[in-house]
Residue, then its C-alpha position, 0 to 999 in steps of 0.5 A: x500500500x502507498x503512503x497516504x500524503x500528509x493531512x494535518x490531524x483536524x484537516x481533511x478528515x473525511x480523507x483520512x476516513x477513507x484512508x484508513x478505512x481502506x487500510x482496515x478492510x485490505x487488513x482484514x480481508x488478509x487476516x481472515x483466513x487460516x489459522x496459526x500452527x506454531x506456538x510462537x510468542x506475541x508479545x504485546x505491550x499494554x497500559x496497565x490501566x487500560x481495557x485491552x490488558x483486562x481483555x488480554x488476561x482473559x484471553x490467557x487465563x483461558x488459554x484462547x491464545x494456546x488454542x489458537x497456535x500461539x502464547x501472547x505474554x503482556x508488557x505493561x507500561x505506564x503510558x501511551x507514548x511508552x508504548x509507541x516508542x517501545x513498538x517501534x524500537x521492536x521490543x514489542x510485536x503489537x500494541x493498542x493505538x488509534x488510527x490517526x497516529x497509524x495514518x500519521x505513520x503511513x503519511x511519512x512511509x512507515x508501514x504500520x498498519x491497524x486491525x479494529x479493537x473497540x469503539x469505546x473512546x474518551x468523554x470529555x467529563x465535568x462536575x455537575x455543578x459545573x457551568x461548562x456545558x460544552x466546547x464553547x465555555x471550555x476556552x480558558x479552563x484548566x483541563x485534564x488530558x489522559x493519553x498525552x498531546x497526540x491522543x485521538x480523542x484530544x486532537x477530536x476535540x480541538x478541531x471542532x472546538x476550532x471549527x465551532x467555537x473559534x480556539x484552539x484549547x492547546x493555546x487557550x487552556x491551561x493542560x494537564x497530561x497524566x495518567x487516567x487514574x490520577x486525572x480522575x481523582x484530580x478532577x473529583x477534588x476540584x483541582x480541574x475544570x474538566x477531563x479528556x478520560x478514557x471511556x471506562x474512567x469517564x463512566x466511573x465518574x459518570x456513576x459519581x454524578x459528573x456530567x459528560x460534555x462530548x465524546x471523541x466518537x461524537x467529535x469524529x462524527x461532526x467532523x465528518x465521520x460517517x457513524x461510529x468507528x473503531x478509534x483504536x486497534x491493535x497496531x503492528x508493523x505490516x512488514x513483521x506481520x508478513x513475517x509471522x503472518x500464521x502467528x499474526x492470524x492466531x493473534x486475531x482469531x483468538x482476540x475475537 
């Protein structure tokens, strides 16, 4: 597959749905049939607070890994950025990101590719009380970011604030990046305004009373997003799984 030209993230969004769609179904279409013979290691890296590591403990405590010809053994790591560095230093095989940083990737040659995990994404989250009611009241607060400065839900969320409210809150906001535990409870003392979390996160405070403002996947489609998408998916390096292809499959059959 060539490489997508280069789109600014908040910029020809439509574009790069398309894109990456494509990039999806050629993905899939590749790893649909057959199944993994040799019991070769996957070793994936995950957050240690994220959902993939709750999915994949299950998947090993079953032995779905086993039964599919292959042994996944999990690498925690304590944030996003760590597990993109350490995917493309290769001390890991797979990883859970988002399609924008694969299409950022792809823009620029590097032949990382996307198998959808989940369509479960950030909630921007505020406290009942709050006198923020949506992107617009935003503009000068003091906000929480879990994921980092190149996390799919904030680069969302500041195009449309851009688009529909007239700044952008990397230069109007006053950030605060950190893990989605620490953030949250931040948030419920009162030291922030508001927080971009992860969806399990965001439903905790939802059930304490917290108001959710907007979701990452309701920012996708006011941008353009034709219905909901898997923002995030199991990324690897297209050539090593060319490598690997039968321990790849088993990788996919017993994720589903």
């Amino acid at each position: 597959m060539k490489p997508a030209e280069p789109i600014p993230p908040w910029e020809g969004h439509t574009h790069i749905f398309k894109i990456m769609t494509t990039a999806v179904m050629a993905v899939a279409l590749t790893f649909a049939a057959g199944s993994a013979n040799a019991a070769e290691t996957i070793r994936v890296g995950v957050l240690k607070y994220g959902t993939v590591n709750w999915k994949l403990k299950s998947l090993i405590a079953h032995k779905i890994d086993q039964a599919n010809g292959i042994s996944v053994e999990t690498i925690p790591f304590a944030s996003n950025q760590a597990t993109l560095v350490v995917l493309q230093g290769g001390e890991v095989d797979v990883i859970v990101s988002d399609w924008l940083w694969v299409s950022r990737q792809r823009a620029v040659g590097r032949a990382y590719t996307f198998v959808p995990f989940s369509s479960s994404v950030a909630a921007l989250m505020v406290p009942a009380t709050s006198e923020i009611h949506d992107l617009a009241d935003l503009k000068g607060r003091k906000v929480g970011v879990a994921g980092g400065p190149l996390d799919k839900g904030w680069l969302t969320s500041r195009g449309l604030a851009e688009r529909d409210a007239g700044f952008d809150p990397a230069e109007t906001n006053e950030l605060v990046f950190g893990a989605p535990p620490l953030l949250a409870k931040k948030l419920e003392q009162g030291e922030l305004d508001a927080v971009l979390n992860y969806w399990h996160y965001a439903a905790r405070l939802e059930a304490k009373g917290f108001r959710r403002i907007l979701d990452a996947n309701d920012a996708a489609i006011r941008l353009g997003a034709e219905g909901a998408i898997s923002e995030i998916g199991y990324v690897f390096d297209e050539s090593w799984a060319n490598e690997h292809r039968e321990a790849m499959l088993g990788f996919v059959h017993a994720s589903h």
